[in-house]
C-alpha positions in Angstrom: 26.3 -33.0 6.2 24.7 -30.0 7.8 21.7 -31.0 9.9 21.1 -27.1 11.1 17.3 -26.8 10.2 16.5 -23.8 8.2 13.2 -21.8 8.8 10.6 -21.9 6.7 10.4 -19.0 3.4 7.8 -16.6 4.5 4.3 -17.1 2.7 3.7 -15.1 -0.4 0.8 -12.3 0.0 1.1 -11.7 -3.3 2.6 -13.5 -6.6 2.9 -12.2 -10.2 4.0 -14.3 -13.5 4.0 -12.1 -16.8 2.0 -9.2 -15.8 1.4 -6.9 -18.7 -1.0 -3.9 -19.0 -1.4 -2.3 -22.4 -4.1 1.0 -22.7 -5.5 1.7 -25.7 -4.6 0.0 -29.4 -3.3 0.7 -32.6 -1.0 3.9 -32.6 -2.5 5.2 -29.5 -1.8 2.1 -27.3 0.2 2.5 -24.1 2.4 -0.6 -22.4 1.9 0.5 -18.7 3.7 -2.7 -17.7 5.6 -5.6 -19.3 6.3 -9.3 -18.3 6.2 -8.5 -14.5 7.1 -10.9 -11.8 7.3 -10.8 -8.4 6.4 -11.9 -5.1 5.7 -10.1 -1.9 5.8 -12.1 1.4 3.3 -11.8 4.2 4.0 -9.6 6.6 6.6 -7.7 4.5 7.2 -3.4 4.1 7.8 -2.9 0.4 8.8 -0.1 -1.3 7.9 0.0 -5.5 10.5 2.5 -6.5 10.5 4.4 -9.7 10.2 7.7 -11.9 6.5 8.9 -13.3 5.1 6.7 -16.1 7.3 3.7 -14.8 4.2 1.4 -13.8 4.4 2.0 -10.3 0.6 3.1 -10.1 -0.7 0.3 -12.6 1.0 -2.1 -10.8 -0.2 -1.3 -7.2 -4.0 -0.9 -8.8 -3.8 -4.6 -9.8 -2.5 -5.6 -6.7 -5.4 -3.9 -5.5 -8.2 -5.0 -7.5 -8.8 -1.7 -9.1 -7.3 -2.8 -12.2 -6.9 -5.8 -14.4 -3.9 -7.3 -16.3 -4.1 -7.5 -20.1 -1.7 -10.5 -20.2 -0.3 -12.5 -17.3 -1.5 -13.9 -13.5 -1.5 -12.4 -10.3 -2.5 -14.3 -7.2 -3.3 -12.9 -3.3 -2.6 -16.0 -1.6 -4.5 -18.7 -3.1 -7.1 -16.1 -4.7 -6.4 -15.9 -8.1 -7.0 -11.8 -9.1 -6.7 -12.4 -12.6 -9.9 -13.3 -14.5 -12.0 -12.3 -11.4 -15.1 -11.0 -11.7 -15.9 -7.7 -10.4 -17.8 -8.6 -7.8 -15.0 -11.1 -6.4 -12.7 -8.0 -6.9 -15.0 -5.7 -5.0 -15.3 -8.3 -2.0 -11.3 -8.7 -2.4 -11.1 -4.9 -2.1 -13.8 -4.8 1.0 -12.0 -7.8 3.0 -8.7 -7.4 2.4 -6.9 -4.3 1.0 -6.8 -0.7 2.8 -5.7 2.0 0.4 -3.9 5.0 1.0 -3.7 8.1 -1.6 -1.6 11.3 -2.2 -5.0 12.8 -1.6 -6.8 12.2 0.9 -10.2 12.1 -0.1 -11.8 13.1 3.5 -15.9 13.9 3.7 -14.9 17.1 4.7 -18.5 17.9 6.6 -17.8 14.8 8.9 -15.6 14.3 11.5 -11.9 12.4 11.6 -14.3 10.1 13.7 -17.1 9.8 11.1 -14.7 9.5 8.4 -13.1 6.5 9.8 -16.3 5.0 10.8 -17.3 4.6 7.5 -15.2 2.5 6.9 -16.1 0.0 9.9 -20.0 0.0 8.3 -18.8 -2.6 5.2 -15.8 -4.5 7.1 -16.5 -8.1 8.2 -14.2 -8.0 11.1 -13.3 -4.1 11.8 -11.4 -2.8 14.6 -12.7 -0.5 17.6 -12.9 3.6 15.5 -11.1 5.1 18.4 -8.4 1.9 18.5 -8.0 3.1 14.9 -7.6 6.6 15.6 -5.4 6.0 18.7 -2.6 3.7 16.0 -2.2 7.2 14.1 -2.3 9.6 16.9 -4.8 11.4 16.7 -7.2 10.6 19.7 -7.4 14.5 20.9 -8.3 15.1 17.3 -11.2 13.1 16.4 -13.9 15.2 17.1 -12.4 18.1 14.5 -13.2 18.1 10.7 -10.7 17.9 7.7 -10.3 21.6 7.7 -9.4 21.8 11.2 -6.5 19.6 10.3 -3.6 19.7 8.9 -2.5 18.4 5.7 -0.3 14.8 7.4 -3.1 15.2 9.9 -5.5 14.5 7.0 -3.1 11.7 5.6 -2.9 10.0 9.2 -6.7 9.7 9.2 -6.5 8.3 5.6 -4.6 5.7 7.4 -6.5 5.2 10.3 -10.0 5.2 7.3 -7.5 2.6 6.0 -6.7 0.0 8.7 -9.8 0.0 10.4 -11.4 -2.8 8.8 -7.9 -4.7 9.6 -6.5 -5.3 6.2 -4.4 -8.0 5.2 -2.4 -5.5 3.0 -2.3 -1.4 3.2 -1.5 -0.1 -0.3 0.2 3.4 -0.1 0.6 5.4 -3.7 2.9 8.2 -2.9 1.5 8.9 0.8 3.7 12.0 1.2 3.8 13.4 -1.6 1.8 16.0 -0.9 3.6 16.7 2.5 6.6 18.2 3.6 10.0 16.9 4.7 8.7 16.6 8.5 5.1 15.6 8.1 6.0 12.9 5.5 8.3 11.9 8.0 5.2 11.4 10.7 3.3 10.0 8.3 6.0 7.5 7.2 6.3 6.5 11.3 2.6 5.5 10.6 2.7 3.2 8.2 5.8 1.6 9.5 4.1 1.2 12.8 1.0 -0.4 10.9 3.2 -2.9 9.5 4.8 -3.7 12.8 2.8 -4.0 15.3 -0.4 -5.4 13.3 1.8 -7.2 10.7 -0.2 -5.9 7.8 1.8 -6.1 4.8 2.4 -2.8 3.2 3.2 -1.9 -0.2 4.3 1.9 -0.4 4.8 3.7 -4.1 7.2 6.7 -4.1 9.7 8.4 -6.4 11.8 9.2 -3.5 15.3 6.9 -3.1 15.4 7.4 0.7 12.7 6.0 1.5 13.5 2.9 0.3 16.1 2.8 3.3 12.7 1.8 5.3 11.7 -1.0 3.5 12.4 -4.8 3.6 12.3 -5.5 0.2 12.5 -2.7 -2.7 11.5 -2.9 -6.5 12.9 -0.7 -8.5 10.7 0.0 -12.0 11.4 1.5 -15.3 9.5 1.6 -18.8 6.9 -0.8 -17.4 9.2 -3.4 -16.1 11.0 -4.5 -13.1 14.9 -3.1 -13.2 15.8 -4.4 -10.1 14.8 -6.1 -6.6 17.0 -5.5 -3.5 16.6 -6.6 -0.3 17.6 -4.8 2.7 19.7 -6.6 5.6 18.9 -3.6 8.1 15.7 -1.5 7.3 15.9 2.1 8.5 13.3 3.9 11.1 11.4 7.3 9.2 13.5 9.2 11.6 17.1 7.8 10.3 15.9 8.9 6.6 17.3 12.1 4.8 16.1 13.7 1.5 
């Protein structure tokens, strides 16, 4: 008989049973998702891989607490997301979740500073703004405003606006899309780092098959549902990536 002990499975962030989101009714009604489950560990960098209109967005938004399911449960830890009111959702958003957009949706007449210390004005335990600043590297920048910056500049203090109330998760939909090949590489180093070094979990949307390479677990959608869930042996640095 083996006696070898065998380590604990990692605790699930996040659990989904039969997650479906329908828009509309009648002819005009649109299934954004269907029978979805998953779980996502704590801790974890996942990648939620698909083409436009594949749920990717819907999906992260309940995750999030920006949206609710039509059908089906979802659960952060032992918070139960679906049938929440919207005032637990808002303090779920506050507490936990850090989101990060295409766009970066900067105050553009206040500093990278001001922006991120925002941020630090509703969190319950928030980080140090500069400490915040300094994880994104962009301490000699703070003093400039957003159109002193460039645009992964702009994304990096999205992340730092992000993180600095210490979120449990960071939520990412398509964070370089609006970047090129190099600066979505930077800002891919970023998020990476995030996860690492604070262990926040981080759940990144993209389009783009490489960067799955980075992730530890990757869930590939189509037409609403899951196609597929792979889970990689070795994950990838930003830098080893090619697109």
């Amino acid at each position: 008989m083996d006696t070898a002990a065998t380590s604990p499975a990692p605790e699930a962030v996040f659990r989904a049973h039969g997650l479906s989101k329908t828009y509309g009714s009648g002819e005009v009604e649109v299934r954004a998702l269907h029978d979805v489950d998953l779980e996502i560990a704590r801790g974890e960098f996942v990648v939620l891989l698909g083409p436009s209109g594949s749920g990717k967005s819907t999906l992260l938004n309940i995750l999030g607490g920006l949206d609710v399911p039509s059908t089906g449960e979802v659960w952060f830890g032992d918070h139960r997301l679906s049938g929440a009111s919207e005032a637990e959702l808002t303090t779920y958003r506050r507490e936990h979740v850090g989101f990060v957009f295409q766009f970066y949706n900067l105050i553009p007449s206040l500093t990278v500073r001001e922006n991120v210390a925002l941020v630090t004005d509703i969190a319950v335990d928030p980080m140090p703004v500069d400490e915040a600043i300094d994880l994104v590297g962009l301490t000699p920048r703070r003093d400039h405003f957003p159109a002193q910056l460039s645009g992964g500049e702009q994304q990096r203090v999205a992340i730092a606006r992000a993180i600095a109330k210490r979120p449990q998760v960071l939520l990412c939909d398509e964070p370089t899309g609006a970047l090129d090949y190099t600066t979505g590489k930077l800002v891919l180093e970023v998020i990476a780092r995030i996860n690492r070094d604070l262990h926040t979990t981080a759940v990144v949307i993209t389009h783009n098959a490489a960067i799955a390479g980075m992730a530890d677990t990757v869930i590939s959608l189509g037409d609403g549902c899951v196609q597929k869930v792979l889970h990689n042996a070795h994950r990838l640095t930003p830098s080893e990536l090619s697109w």
